[in-house]
C-alpha positions in Angstrom: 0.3 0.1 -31.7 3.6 0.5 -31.8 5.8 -1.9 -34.5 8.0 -4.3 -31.9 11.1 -6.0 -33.8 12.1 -9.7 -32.6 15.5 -11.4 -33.0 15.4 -14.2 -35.2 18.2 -17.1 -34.7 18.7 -19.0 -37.9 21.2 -22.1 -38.8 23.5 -22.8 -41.4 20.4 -23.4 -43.8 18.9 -20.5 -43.0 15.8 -22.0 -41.6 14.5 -20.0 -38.3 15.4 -21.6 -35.0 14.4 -19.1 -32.4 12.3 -15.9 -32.5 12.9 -14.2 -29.4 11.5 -10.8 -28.3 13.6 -7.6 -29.2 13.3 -5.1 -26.0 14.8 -1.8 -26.4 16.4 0.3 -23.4 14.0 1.5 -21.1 11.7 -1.8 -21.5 11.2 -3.5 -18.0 10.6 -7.4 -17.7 9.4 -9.5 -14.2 10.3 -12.8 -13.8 10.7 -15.3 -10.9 14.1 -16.6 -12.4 17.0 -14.9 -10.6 19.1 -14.8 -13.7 20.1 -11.6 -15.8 18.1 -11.4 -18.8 21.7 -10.8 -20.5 22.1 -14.7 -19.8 19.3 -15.9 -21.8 18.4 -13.3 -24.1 22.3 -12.7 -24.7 21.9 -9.0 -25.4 21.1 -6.3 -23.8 22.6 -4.7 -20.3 20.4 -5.2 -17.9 19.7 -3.7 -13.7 17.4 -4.7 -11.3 15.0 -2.1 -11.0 12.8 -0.4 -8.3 14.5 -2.7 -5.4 11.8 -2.7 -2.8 8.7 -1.0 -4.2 5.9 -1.8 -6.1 5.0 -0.1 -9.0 2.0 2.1 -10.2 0.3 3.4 -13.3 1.2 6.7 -14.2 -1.7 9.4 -13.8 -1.1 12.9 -14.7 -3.7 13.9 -12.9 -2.3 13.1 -9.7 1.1 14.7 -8.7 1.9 11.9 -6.7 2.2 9.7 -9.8 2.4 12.2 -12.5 5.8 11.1 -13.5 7.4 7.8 -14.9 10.6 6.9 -12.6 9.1 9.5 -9.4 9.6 7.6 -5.7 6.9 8.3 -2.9 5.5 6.6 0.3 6.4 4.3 3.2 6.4 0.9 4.4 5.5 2.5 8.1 2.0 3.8 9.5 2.7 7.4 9.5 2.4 9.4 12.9 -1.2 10.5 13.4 -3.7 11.7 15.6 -7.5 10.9 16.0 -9.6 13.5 17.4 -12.4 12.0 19.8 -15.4 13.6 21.1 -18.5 12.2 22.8 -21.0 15.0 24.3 -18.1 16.2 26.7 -17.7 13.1 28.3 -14.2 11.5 28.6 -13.4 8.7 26.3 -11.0 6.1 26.4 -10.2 3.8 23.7 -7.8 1.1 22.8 -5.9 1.0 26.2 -2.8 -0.1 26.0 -2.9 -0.5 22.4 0.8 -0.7 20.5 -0.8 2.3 18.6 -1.3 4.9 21.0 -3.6 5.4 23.7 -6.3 7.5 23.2 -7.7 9.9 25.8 -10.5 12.2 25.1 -12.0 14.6 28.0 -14.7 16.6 26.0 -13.0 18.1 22.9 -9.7 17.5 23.9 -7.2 14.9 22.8 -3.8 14.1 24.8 -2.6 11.1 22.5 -1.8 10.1 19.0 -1.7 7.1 16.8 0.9 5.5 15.0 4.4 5.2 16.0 6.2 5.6 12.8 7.4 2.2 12.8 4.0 0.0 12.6 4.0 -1.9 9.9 1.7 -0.9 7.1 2.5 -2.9 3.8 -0.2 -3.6 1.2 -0.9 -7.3 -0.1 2.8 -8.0 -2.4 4.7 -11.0 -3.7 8.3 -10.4 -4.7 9.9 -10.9 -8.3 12.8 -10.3 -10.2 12.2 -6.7 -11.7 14.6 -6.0 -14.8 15.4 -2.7 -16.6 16.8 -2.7 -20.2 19.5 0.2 -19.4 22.1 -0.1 -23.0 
């Protein structure tokens, strides 16, 4: 476990007023309160980070997420296509639908699904997300 250091505020006595957490460059903190750390903590210079996008664990195992600071996906449902088949006969499904309509006549498909623009956002709630960056 790694040895974290912590600022420690004392007064003219020399009695300890405040022990606040020492983060060092790199360190990321979330918080609801719009102000820059720099504010409260009074050190540090601080960016928002990753505007936009929620974060993930690293894996290196997985190339998508393999690497710490690596950008990937979409808020949109991509452009896609379903194949339909139903023992030759024509299908129709979802007429009219705002993501595609799709047409099967045996094996054969004439439309596809999502537009590019759908909406496809996983559950979120937004926060203040802080980088330590000197």
């Amino acid at each position: 476990m790694a040895n974290f250091k912590a600022i420690k505020l004392k007064d003219t006595a020399g009695t300890i007023m405040l022990v606040a957490p020492f983060f060092p460059v790199g360190h990321i903190i979330e918080t609801t309160n719009s102000a820059n750390p720099k504010t409260y903590w009074g050190y540090g210079t601080w960016e928002l980070y990753g505007k936009g996008r929620v974060t993930v664990a690293i894996d290196t195992a997985d190339t998508d997420f393999s690497s710490v600071g690596k950008t990937g996906g979409s808020k949109f449902l991509q452009k896609h296509n379903h194949h339909l088949s139903y023992l030759g006969r024509t299908m129709l499904m979802n007429q009219g639908s705002s993501y595609g309509t799709y047409i099967g006549d045996g094996d054969k498909y004439t439309d596809d699904a999502g537009t590019g623009d759908s909406g496809n956002l996983q559950p979120y709630i937004v926060v203040y997300r802080w980088r330590r960056t000197k």
